[in-house]
PAZA-18951 format. One record per residue (C-alpha): residue in one letter; z, x, y. Coordinates in nm, 2 decimals. Layout:
# residues N
(rec "A"; (Z; X; Y)),
...
END
This chain:
# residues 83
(rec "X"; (0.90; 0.69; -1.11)),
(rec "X"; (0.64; 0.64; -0.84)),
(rec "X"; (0.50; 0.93; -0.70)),
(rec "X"; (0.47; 0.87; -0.27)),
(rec "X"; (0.14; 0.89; -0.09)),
(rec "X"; (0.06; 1.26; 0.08)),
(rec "X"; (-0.10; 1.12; 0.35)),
(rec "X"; (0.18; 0.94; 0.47)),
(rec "X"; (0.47; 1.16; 0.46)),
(rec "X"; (0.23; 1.44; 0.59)),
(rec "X"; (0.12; 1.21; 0.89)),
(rec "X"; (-0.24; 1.22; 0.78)),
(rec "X"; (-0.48; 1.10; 1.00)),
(rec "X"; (-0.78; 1.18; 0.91)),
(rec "X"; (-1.08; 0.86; 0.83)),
(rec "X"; (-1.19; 0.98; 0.50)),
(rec "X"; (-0.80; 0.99; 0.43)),
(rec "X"; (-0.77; 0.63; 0.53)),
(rec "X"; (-1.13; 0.52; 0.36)),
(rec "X"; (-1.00; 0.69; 0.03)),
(rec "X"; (-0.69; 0.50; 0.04)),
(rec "X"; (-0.90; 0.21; 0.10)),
(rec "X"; (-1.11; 0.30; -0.19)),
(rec "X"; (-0.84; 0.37; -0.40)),
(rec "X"; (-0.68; 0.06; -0.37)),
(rec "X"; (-0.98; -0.15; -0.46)),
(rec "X"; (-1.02; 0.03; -0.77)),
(rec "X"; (-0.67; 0.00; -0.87)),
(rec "X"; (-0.74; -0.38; -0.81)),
(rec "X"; (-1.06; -0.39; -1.02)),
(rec "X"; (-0.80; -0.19; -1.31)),
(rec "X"; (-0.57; -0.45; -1.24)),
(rec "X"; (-0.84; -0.70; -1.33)),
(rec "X"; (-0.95; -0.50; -1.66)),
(rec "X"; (-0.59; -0.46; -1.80)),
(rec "X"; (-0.52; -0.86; -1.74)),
(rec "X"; (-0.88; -0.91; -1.91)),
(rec "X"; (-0.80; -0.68; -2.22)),
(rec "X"; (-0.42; -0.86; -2.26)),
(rec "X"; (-0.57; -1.21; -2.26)),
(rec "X"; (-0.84; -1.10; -2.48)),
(rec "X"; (-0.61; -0.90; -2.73)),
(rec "X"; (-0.41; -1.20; -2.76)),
(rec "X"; (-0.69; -1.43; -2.83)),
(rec "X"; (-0.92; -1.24; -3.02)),
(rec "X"; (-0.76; -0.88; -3.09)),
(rec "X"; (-1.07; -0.80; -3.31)),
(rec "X"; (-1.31; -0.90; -3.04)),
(rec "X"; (-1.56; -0.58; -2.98)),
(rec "X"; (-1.55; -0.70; -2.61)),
(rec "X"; (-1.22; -0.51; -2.58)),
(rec "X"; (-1.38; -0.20; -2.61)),
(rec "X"; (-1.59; -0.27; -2.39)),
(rec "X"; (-1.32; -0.35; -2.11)),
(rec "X"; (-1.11; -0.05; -2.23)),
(rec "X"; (-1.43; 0.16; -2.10)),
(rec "X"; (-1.45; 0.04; -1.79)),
(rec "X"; (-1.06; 0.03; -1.74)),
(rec "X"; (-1.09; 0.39; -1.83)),
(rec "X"; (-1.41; 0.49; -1.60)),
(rec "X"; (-1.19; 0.36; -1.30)),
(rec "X"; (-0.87; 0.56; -1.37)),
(rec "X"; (-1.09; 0.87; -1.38)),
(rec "X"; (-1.26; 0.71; -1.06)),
(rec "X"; (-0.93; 0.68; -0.90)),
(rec "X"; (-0.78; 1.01; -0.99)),
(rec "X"; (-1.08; 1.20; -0.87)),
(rec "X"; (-1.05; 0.99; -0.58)),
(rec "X"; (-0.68; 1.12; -0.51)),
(rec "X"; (-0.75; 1.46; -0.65)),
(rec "X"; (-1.02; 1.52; -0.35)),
(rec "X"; (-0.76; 1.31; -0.08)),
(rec "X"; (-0.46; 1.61; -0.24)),
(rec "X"; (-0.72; 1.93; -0.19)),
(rec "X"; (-0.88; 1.84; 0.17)),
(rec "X"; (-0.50; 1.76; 0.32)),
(rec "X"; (-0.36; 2.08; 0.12)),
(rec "X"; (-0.64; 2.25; 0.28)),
(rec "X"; (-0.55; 2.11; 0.63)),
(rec "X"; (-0.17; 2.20; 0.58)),
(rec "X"; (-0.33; 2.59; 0.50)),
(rec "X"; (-0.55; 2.61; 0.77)),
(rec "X"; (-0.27; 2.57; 1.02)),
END
């Protein structure tokens, strides 16, 4: 089950909250992009070392991504506790 954006049932509207969305979403396309990369390439060559090498990547952009929505979570939690 799919979690639902914070910033949109909390009204956010703050421009880093947008520009992290923004961000976000063009990281989760460039993950897209790895994880069609390592299928084709397991299928074709499941030995091939380049797998690896697109596995590392895949996973330097999830941590991207959750640090990302991590930092989006804490500054709208800390805007809900400031009022």
């Amino acid at each position: 089950m799919r979690a639902q954006r914070v910033s949109n049932s909390l009204g956010a509207h703050k421009n880093g909250t947008h520009r992290n969305n923004g961000e976000i979403e063009g990281l989760q396309s460039q993950l897209a992009l790895f994880n069609q990369q390592i299928e084709e390439l397991e299928k074709r060559q499941p030995e091939s070392s380049k797998i690896d090498a697109l596995k590392a990547g895949a996973l330097l952009l999830s941590r991207q991504i959750d640090d990302l929505r991590c930092a989006q979570a804490t500054d709208e939690l800390a805007g809900l506790l400031a009022k």
